[in-house]
N, C-alpha and C positions, 0 to 999 in steps of 0.2 A: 434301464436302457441296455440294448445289446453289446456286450464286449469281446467279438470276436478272440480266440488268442493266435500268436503267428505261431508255428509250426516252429519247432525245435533246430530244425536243421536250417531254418532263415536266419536266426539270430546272429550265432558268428559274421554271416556275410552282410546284414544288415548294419553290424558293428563297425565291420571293415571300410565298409562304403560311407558311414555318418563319421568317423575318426577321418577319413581321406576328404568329406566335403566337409569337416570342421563346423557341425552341427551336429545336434541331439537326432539319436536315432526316432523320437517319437517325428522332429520335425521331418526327418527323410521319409520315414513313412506316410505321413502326410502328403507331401510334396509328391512320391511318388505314386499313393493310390487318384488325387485328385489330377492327377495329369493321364492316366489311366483312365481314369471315368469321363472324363474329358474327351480322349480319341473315340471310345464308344459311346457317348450320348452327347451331340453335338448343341445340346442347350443348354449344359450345364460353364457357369460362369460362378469359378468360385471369388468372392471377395474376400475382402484384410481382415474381418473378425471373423471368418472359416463359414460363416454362412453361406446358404446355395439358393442361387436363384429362383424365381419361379417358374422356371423354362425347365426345368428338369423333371424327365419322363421317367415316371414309374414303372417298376417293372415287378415281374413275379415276386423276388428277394427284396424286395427294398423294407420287407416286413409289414407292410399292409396286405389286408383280404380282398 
């Protein structure tokens, strides 16, 4: 599976912000790209085990041909 990595220069601030909302920084990232993908693909409905509907539109990246 693909494992993007974040950019060097996000971490500190990444850190600052999971320490100040009292959570693991993997949950903020989470929390923050699915509310992201959210505002731009208006069919996407995440649920409580991270799974994603089937209302979510494919795009170029999503890693299929």
């Amino acid at each position: 599976m693909y494992s993007p990595k974040v950019k060097e220069d996000l971490i500190p601030i990444l850190y600052r912000l999971a320490r100040q909302e009292q959570k693991p920084m993997t949950a903020l990232v989470d929390e923050m790209l699915r509310s992201e993908i959210a505002q731009r693909n208006g069919h996407f409905k995440p649920s409580s085990d991270g799974t994603v509907s089937k209302g979510v539109k494919k795009t170029a990246d999503a890693g299929g041909s």
